[in-house]
Structure formats: structure tokens, C-alpha cells
C-alpha positions, 0 to 999 in steps of 0.5 A, spaced: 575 320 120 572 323 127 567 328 127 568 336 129 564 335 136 567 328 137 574 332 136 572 338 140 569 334 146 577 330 147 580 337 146 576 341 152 579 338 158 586 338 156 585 346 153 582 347 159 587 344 164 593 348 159 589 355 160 589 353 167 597 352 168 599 358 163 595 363 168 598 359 174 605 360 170 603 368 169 600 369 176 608 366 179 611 371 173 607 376 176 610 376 182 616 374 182 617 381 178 613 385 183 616 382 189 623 385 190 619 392 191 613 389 195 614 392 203 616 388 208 609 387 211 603 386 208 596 387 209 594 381 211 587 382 207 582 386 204 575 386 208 569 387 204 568 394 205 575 395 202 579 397 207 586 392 210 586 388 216 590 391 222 593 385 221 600 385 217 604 379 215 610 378 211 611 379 204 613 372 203 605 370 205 604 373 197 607 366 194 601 362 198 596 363 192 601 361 188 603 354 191 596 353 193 594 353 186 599 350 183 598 344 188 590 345 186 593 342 179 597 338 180 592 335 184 586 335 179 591 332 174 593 326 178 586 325 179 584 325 172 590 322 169 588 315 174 580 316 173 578 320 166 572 323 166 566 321 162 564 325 156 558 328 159 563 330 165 568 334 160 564 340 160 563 341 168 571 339 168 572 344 164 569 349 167 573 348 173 580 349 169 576 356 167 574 358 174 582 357 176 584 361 171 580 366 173 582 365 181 589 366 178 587 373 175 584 374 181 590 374 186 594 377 182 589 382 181 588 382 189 596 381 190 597 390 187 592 392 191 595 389 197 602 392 195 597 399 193 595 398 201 601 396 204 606 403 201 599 407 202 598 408 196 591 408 197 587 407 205 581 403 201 578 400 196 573 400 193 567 395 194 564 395 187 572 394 185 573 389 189 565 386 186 567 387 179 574 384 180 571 377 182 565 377 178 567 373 171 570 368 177 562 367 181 559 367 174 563 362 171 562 357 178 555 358 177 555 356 170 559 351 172 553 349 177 548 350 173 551 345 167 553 339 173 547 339 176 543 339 169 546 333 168 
């Protein structure tokens, strides 16, 4: 019988790659469900001081985050399906799949902001918002770093 460790290191990756999917899926759900009400014009983005580009885009732009990471996946499945990783890679792997769950958290995050901008409801968001947001996806990609590059 194998040993918990042993069980727990061929479980990680396909886990992980599953949690990565479900928060893909919910990110899609989001804003399918959302976006029957988003305006016509969107901000084509939010500048580092929080407020939106002069530059507006149609709101079917707010699908590419999707499809891209959608893309992302299945690229990285296919990659892994032909060339599986070795055991001490799984980790770093792993961690990956964690960082895409949290981009997709982070889009969504970022496409109400968007929707907030475009119906102005606000005219700014705040920095240190925008920083907390993105901070467990720079925490996570740094230990990632940090784990691949000790091995």
C-alpha cells in the first residue's frame, strides 16, 4: 500500500489543475450572468492610480480574460498529458494551477470594477484596493519562484 506522501504528491497536480478549471468555470458563470446589464462601452482599463483609461471598448472585450485563460489550460494540459512532470517538478506545477485560480478571481474582480467605472458609479479606484486585490496572486508566483528555483 502506498504511503500517504506518495498518494499526496500524484494527487497535487490533477487537484490543482481542477481547482484552476472550477474557478475558470466560475469566472465564465460570472459573467455570463452580469453581462446582459454591463453598458455598451467599457473602460478599456484601469491605470495604477485607479482611474479608467480615456479609451472605451465594447463590452464583448470582457469575455478575453475568459478564453484566454481557458486557452492557458488547456494548453498547459496538453503539455502535461504528452510530458508529465517529474515528482520533484509537481510542487512548482502545482502552484501555477493555484496562481491561475487566483487571475481568475482577479479578473473577475476586476471586470466589476469595470462595469463600476463604466456606469460611474465611481471615477476612481483606489490604489491600495487595486494592491490588496492583486496581492495573494504576487504572493503565490513568488513562492512558486522561490520553490522552482530552490530545486
Amino acid at each position: 500500500m502506498p504511503a500517504a506522501d506518495e498518494v499526496l504528491a500524484r494527487m497535487m497536480l490533477p487537484v490543482a489543475y481542477g481547482i484552476a478549471v472550477v474557478a475558470t468555470l466560475l469566472l465564465v458563470r460570472h459573467l455570463a450572468r452580469r453581462f446582459p446589464t454591463v453598458p455598451a462601452r467599457v473602460p478599456m482599463s484601469i491605470r495604477l492610480d485607479g482611474r479608467p483609461s480615456k479609451r472605451t471598448v465594447a463590452r464583448r472585450w470582457l469575455w478575453l480574460a475568459p478564453l484566454a485563460m481557458g486557452a492557458v489550460l488547456a494548453l498547459l494540459a496538453a503539455v502535461l498529458a504528452i510530458d508529465p512532470p517529474a515528482p520533484d517538478q509537481r510542487l512548482g506545477i502545482a502552484l501555477v494551477f493555484v496562481v491561475l485560480a487566483e487571475v481568475a478571481w482577479l479578473a473577475a474582480w476586476t471586470f466589476d470594477r469595470h462595469v463600476e467605472l463604466a456606469r460611474k458609479m465611481t471615477y476612481r479606484i483606489a490604489p491600495a484596493r487595486i494592491l490588496r486585490a492583486c496581492l495573494p496572486v504576487i504572493l503565490t508566483a513568488a513562492v512558486a519562484v522561490a520553490l522552482t528555483a530552490r530545486t
